[in-house]
C-alpha positions in Angstrom: 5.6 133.0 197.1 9.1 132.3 197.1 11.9 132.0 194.4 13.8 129.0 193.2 16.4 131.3 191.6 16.4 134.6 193.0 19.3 135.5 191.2 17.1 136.4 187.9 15.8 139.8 190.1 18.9 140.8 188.7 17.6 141.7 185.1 15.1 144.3 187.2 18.5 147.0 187.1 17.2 147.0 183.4 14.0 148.7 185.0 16.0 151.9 185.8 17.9 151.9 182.5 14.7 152.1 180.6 13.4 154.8 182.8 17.0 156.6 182.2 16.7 156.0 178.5 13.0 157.5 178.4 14.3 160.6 180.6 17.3 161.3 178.6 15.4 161.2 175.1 15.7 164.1 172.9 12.0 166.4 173.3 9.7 167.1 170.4 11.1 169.6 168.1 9.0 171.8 165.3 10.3 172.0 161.9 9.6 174.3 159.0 9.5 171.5 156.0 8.1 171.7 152.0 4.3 171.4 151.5 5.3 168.4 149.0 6.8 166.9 152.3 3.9 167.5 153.8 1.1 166.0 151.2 3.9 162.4 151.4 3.4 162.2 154.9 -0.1 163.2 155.3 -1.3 159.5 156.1 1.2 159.0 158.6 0.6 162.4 159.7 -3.0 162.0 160.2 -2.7 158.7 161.6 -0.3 160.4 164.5 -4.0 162.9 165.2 -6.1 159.8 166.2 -6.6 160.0 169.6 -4.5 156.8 170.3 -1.7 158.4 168.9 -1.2 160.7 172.1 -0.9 157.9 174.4 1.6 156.1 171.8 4.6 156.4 173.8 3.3 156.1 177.0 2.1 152.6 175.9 5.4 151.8 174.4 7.1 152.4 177.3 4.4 150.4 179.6 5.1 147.6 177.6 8.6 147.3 177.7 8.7 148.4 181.4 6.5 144.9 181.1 8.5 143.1 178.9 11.7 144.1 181.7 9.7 143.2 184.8 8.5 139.7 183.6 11.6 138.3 182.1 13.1 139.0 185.4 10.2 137.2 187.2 10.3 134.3 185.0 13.6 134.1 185.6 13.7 133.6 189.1 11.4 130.8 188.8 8.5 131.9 191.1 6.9 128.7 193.0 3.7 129.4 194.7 3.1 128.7 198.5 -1.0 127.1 197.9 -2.4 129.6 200.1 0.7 129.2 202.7 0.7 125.7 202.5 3.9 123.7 203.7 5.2 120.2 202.6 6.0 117.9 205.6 8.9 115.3 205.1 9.0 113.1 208.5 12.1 110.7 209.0 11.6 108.0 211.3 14.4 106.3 212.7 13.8 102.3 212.6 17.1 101.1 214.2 17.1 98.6 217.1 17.8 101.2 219.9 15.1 102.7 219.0 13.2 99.9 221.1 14.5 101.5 224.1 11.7 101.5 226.7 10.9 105.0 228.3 9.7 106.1 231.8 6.5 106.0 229.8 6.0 102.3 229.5 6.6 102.9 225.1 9.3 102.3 223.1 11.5 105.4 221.7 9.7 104.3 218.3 6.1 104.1 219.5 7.0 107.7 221.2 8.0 108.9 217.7 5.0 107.3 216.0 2.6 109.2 218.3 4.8 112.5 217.8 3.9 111.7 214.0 0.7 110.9 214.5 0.0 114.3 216.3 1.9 116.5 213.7 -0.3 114.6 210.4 -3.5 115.9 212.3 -2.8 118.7 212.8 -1.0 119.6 209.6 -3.3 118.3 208.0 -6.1 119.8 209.0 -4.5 123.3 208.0 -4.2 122.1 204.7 -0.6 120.9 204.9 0.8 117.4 203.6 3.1 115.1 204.9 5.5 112.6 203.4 6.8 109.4 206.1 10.2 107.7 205.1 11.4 104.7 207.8 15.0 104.4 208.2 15.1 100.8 209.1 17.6 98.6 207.3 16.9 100.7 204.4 15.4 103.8 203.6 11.5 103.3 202.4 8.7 106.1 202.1 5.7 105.1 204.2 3.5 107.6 202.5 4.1 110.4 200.4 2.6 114.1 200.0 -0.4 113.3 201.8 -3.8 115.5 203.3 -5.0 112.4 205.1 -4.4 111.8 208.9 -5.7 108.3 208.4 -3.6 107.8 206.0 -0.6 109.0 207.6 -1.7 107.3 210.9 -2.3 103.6 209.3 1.0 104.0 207.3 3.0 104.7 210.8 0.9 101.9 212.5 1.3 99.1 210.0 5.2 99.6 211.0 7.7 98.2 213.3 11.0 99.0 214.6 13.6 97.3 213.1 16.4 95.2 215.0 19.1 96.4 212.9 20.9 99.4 212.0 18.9 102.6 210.6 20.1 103.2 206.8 20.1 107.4 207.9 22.5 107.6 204.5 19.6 106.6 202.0 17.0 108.3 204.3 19.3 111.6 204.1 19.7 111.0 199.4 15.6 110.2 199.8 15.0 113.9 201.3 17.3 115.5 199.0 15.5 114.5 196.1 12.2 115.5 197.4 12.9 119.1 197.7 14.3 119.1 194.8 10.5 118.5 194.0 9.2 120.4 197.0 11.2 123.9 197.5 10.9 125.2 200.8 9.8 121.6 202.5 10.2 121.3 206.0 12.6 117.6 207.4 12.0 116.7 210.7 14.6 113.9 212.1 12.9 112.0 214.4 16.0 109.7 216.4 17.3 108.6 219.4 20.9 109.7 218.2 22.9 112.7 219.2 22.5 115.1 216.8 25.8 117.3 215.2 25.9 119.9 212.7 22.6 119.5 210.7 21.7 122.0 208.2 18.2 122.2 206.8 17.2 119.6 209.0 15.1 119.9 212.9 16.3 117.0 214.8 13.9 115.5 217.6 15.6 113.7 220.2 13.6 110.8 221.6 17.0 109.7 224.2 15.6 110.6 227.5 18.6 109.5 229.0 17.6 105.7 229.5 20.1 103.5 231.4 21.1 100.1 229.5 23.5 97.2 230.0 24.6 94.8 227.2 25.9 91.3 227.1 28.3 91.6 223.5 30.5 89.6 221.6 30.3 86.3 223.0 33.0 84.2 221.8 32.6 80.2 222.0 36.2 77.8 221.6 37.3 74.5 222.5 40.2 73.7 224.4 41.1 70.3 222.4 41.0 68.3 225.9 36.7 67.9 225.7 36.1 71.5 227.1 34.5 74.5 226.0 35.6 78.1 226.8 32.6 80.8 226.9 33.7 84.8 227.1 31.9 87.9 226.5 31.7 91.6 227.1 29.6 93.2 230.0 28.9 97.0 229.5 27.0 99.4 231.5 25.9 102.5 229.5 25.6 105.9 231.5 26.4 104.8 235.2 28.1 102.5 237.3 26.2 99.1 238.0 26.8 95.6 239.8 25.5 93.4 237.0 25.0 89.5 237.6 25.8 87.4 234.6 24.1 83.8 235.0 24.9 80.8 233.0 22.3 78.3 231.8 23.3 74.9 230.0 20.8 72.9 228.4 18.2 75.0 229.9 19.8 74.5 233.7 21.5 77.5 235.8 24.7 76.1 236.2 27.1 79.5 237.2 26.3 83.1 237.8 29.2 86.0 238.5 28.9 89.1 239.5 30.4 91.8 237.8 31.2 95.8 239.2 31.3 98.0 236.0 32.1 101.2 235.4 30.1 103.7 233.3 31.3 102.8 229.4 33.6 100.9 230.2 33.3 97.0 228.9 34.5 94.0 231.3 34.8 90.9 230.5 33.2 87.8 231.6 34.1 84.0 230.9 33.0 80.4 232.1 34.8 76.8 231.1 32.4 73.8 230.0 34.5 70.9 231.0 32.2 68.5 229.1 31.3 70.3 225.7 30.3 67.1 224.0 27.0 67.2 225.9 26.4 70.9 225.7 23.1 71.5 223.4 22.5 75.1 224.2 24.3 77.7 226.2 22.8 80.7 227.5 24.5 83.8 229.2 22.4 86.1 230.3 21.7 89.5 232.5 18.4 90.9 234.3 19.7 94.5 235.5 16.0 95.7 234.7 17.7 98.2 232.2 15.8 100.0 229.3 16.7 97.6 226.7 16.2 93.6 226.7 17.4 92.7 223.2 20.8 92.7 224.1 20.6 91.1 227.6 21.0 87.7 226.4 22.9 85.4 223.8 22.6 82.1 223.0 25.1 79.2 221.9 24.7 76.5 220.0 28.2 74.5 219.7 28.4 72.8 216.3 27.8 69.0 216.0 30.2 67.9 214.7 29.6 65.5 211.3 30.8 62.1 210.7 33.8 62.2 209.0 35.6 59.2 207.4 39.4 59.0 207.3 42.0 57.0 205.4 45.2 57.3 206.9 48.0 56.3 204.6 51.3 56.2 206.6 53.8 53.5 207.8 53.9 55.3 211.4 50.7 56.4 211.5 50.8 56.7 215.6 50.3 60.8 216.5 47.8 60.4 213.1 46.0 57.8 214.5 45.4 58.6 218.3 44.6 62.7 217.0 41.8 61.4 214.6 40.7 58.3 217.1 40.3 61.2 219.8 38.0 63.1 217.7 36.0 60.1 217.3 34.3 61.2 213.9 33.7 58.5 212.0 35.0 55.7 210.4 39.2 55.6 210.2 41.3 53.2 208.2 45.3 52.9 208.5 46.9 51.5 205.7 50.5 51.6 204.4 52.3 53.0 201.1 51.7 50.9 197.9 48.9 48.4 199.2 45.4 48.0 197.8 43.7 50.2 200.8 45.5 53.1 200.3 44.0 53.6 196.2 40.4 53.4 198.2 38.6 56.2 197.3 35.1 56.2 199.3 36.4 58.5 202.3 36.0 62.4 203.4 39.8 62.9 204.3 42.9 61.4 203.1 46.0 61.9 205.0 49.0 61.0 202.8 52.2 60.7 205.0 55.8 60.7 203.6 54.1 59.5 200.4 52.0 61.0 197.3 49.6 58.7 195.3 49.5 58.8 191.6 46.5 60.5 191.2 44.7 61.8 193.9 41.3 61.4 195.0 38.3 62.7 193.1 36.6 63.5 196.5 37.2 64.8 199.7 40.1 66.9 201.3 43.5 65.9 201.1 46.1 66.5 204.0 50.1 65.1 202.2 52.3 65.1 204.8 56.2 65.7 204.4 55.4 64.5 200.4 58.4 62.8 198.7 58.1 64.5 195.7 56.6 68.2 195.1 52.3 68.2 194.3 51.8 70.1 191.4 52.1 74.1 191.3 55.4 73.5 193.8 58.9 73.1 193.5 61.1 71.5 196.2 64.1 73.6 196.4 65.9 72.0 199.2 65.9 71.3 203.0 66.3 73.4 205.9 68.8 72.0 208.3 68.1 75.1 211.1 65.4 74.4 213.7 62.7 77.3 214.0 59.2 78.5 215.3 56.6 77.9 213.2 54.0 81.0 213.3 50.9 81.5 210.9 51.3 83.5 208.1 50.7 86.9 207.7 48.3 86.4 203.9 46.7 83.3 204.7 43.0 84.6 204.4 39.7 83.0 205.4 41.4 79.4 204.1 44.3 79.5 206.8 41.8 81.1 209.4 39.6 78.2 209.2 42.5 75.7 209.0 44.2 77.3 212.0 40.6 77.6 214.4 41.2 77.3 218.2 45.3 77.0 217.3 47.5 78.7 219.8 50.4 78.2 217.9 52.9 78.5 220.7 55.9 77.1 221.6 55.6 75.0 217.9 59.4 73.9 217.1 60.2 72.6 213.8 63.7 70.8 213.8 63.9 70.1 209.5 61.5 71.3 207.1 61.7 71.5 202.9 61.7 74.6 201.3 59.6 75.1 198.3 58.2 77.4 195.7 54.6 77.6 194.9 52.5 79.0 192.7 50.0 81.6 193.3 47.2 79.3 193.4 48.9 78.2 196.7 48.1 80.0 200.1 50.9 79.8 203.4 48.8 79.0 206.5 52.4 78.8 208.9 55.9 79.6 208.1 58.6 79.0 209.7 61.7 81.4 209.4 60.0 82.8 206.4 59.5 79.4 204.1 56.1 78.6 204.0 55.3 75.4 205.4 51.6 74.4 205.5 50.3 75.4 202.5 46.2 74.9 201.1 44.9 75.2 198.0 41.1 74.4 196.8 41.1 71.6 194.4 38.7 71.3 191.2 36.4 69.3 193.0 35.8 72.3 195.3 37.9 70.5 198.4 40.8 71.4 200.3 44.4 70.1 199.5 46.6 70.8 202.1 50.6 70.1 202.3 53.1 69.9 205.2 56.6 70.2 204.3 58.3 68.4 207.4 58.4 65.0 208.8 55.6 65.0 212.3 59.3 63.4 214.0 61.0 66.6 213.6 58.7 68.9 215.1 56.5 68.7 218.6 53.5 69.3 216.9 51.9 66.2 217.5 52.5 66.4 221.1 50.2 69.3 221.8 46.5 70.0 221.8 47.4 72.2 218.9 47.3 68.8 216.7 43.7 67.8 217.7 42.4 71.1 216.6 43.9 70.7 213.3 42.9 67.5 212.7 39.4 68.9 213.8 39.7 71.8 211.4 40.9 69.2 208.2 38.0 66.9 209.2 35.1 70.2 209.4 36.8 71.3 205.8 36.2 68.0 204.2 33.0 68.1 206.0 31.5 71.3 207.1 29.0 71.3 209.7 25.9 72.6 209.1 25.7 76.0 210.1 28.7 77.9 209.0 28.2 80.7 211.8 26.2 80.0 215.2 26.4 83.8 216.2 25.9 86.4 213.6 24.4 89.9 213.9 21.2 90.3 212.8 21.3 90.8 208.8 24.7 88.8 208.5 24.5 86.1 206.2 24.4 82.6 207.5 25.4 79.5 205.4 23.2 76.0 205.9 25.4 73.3 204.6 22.9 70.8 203.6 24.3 67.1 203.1 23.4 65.8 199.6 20.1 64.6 198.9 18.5 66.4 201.6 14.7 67.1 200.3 14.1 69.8 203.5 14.9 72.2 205.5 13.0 73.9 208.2 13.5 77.9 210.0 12.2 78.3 213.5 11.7 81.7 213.7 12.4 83.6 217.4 8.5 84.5 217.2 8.0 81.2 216.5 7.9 81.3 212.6 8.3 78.1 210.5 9.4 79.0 207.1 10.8 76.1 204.1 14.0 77.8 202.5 14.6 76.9 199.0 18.3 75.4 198.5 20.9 77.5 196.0 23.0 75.4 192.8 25.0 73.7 195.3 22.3 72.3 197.6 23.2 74.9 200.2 20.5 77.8 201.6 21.8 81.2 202.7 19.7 82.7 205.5 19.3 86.0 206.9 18.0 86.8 210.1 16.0 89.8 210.5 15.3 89.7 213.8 17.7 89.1 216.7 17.0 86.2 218.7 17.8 81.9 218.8 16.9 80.1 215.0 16.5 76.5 215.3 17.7 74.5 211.8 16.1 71.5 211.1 18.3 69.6 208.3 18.5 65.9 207.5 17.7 64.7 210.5 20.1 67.4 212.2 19.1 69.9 214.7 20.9 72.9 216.0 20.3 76.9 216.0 22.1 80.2 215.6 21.4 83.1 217.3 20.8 86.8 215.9 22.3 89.7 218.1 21.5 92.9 217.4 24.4 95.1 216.2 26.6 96.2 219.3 26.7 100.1 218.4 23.2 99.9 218.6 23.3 99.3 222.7 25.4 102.1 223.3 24.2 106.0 222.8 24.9 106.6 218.8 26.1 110.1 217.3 25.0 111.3 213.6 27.5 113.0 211.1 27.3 116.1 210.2 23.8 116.0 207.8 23.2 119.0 205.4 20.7 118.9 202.6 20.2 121.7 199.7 16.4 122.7 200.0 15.4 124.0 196.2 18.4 123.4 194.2 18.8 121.3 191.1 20.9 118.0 191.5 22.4 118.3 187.9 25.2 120.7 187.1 24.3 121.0 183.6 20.8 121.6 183.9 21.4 124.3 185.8 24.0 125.7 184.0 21.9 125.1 180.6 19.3 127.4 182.4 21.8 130.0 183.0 23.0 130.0 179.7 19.3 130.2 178.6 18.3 133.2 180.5 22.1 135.0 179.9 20.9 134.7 176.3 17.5 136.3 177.1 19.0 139.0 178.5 21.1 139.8 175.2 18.3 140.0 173.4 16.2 142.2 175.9 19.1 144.7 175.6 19.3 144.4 171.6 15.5 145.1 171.8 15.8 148.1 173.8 18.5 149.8 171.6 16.9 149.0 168.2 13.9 151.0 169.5 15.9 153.9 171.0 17.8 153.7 167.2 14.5 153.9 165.2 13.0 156.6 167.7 16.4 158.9 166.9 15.9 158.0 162.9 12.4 159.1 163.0 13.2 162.5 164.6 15.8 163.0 162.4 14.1 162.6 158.8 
């Protein structure tokens, strides 16, 4: 048996108080009294010669020697054990590392599942229960407060190790709140994570030391000139290790290096495409024959690139028109100023320069370049005469970030500019000495209006590949490819930019998996992936893929926080001080009944 609030054994000191009060009494006394006294009290008095009469005060002080003892029982909540029966509450960590293969040919989860399976049998079968929660990418119970090995077994089984992170937090406000209901429960952490300070907690450790390398945060960019630029980080976990990295393209080896790292220590490791126009599917990969093979190999898909239509409104439309002929996107019109092409309106990007039409177009982004007058939400204030640098901004956001992709940004002089003041509607992508001078703003049709405030003749902008990529980024923000992200970790959201009028679009799961999304308000389907590996997107007629790594922390050993849980305490303050107050007041009225007998026993003796 065991108490939930051992504190009420306090009210027992009123067990020696009694006894004090019963010792200190005054003894019976004979008195010489009237015979009319006498006849007046002759019921009572012959009541007090029954036979019950002489045990009278030994009952009465029985009973409140009971009445003391089980008000201070009740009030230190007694729970009882069934017989010495214990509540199991098993934590199972579901994160990706936990797919760690060990010197036994099992994961570090199947290890833990037959540690669980083993403990439900033979807890059970001493009358015990157990309670599973998985840790996964959230915190679940499996089964709760069960006798039944089978049970406890299938539940386990019909489980598999996530690829994500384990969601220890939710696992860790789960147990709390059972033993809340369960005083006295026993948590067993089963994880391959090092364990810190844990308090009411027995952590088993399934790391057995394995050795693991990982291939992280590949990064894919084009060089402007046709080329593609691959880079990622090589890390061997635990020991030193001469890795080979290979690189297939288009499911050919085409390069391999070979890499010396150091224990912990990343390194990276890059390869140039020189055609990326032709690259379908890159793939860098390692075969160390490590203990882990989920993060041994990633996958890129570089974006198609969508066909983009372009009016180009300008009366030297020359850097303009070899930047957006280079791309080679789509259709591209030149016209000049004031003649009937430029009021077309059936394109995906208009590029305005040293003019500003009426009104502008009711679709597609908008690029005005060195404007004669100011768009609305600006004021031209004046020119700058001073040359300067131009440099991106420091509160641009995901708008100048996208606008400024695969831009170096060095070396960009800018000989005249206008200086203007914009409204906040209005984000600065560059400055240069301070004045903003590419500004973007989202337009009510949901495009992109973008505004350069100098001439392309007063600044070398246009000679450098820094040009082409903006172009590229206008053209992908009037037309976004399909697949927002092509490498995302696994649970990140990822963003399938259906064309209008699309009536399908198929998932390729990595195991194979064909599932039908359903598209959002704007046509659009948000995917994601639960398990790391390549997704292949069928849209429209368009095929390409993403790939889903699993999280980098989870290649590396892991640590836990300091985890502490309260076994048998009450998670609301004012229940528990409600029940305080409650048995505070029962103690005032044990004492008040204690006195007014000790007062009516001295009135008796006295008259």
């Amino acid at each position: 048996m065991t108490f939930q609030n051992p504190r009420g054994l306090w009210l027992l000191l009123g067990v020696p108080v009694l006894v004090l009060i019963w010792l200190i009494r005054p003894p019976y006394q004979e008195r010489r009294v009237s015979s009319s006294y006498i006849w007046r009290l002759s019921e009572r008095f012959m009541k007090k010669r029954l036979p019950v009469s002489r045990i009278r005060k030994w009952l009465v002080f029985l009973l409140q020697l009971l009445l003391v003892s089980g008000a201070a029982f009740l009030a230190a909540r007694p729970v009882l054990n069934h017989g010495g029966r214990v509540d199991y509450l098993l934590i199972l960590d579901a994160s990706a590392s936990m797919r760690t293969v060990t010197e036994n040919g099992n994961t570090r989860y199947e290890e833990a599942g037959e540690q669980i399976r083993e403990l439900a049998r033979r807890s059970t079968a001493e009358g015990h229960t157990v309670s599973v929660i998985r840790a996964g990418d959230r915190a679940e119970f499996l089964v709760r407060e069960s006798a039944s090995a089978k049970e406890i077994t299938d539940a386990v089984n019909g489980t598999l190790c996530g690829w994500g992170t384990s969601a220890l937090s939710g696992a860790m406000t789960l147990a709390q709140l059972f033993l809340y209901d369960h005083p006295g429960a026993e948590v067993i952490l089963f994880t391959d994570q090092a364990a810190g300070t844990c308090d009411g907690i027995e952590v088993v450790s399934l790391d057995g030391g394995e050795w693991n390398a990982a291939l992280t945060d590949l990064m894919a960019s084009k060089d402007g000139a046709g080329g593609m630029k691959l880079s990622a980080s090589l890390s061997s976990w635990g020991r030193d290790a001469d890795i080979t990295v290979g690189l297939t393209v288009n499911g050919r080896l085409t390069d391999s290096v070979n890499v010396s790292c150091p224990a912990n220590e990343a390194q990276s490791v890059a390869f140039t495409l020189a055609d990326a126009e032709t690259v379908t599917e890159a793939v860098l990969f390692i075969d160390p024959g490590d203990a882990l093979e989920a993060d041994n190999r990633i996958v890129c898909c570089p974006e198609n690139e969508r066909i983009c239509d372009t009016l180009l409104v300008s009366e030297t439309p020359f850097y303009l028109s070899a930047a957006v002929n280079a791309l080679d996107r789509g259709r591209v019109k030149l016209t000049s100023p004031g003649s009937d092409g430029a009021a077309e309106r059936d394109y995906d990007l208009y590029v305005y320069d040293g003019c500003l039409p009426d009104m502008l177009p009711e679709a597609g982004a908008v690029l005005l370049i060195d404007p004669p007058r100011a768009p609305e939400g600006m004021t031209f204030l004046g020119t700058a005469e001073e040359a300067g640098s131009m440099t991106a901004s420091a509160a641009s956001g995901l708008a100048g970030e996208g606008l400024l992709t695969n831009m170096k940004l060095r070396e960009i002089a800018v000989s005249r500019h206008t200086i203007a003041d914009a409204s906040d509607d209005w984000v600065a992508v560059c400055s240069v000495e301070q004045d903003p001078v590419f500004l973007t703003r989202t337009m009510e049709n949901g495009t992109l209006l973008c505004v350069l405030l100098f001439d392309l003749h007063d600044a070398n902008l246009p000679l450098t590949t820094d040009f082409i990529c903006l172009m590229r980024n206008l053209m992908n923000a009037a037309v976004p490819p399909l697949l927002d992200r092509r490498i995302v970790t696994v649970g990140e959201r990822v963003t399938v930019n259906a064309a209008p009028g699309t009536e399908k679009i198929r998932v390729t799961s990595p195991v194979g998996a064909v599932t039908e999304p359903e598209t959002d308000e704007g046509g659009n389907v948000k995917l994601r992936p639960d398990e790391a590996g390549l997704y292949r997107v069928m849209c429209g007629g368009e095929e390409t893929g993403f790939f889903a790594a699993i999280p980098a922390g989870e290649s590396a050993p892991g640590r836990l926080d300091d985890l502490t849980l309260l076994p048998g305490e009450s998670g609301e303050e004012e229940e528990t001080e409600a029940a305080s107050g409650l048995w505070r007041i029962a103690a005032a009225v044990l004492l008040a009944v204690l006195l007014t007998e000790w007062e009516i026993y001295i009135y008796e003796q006295q008259y």
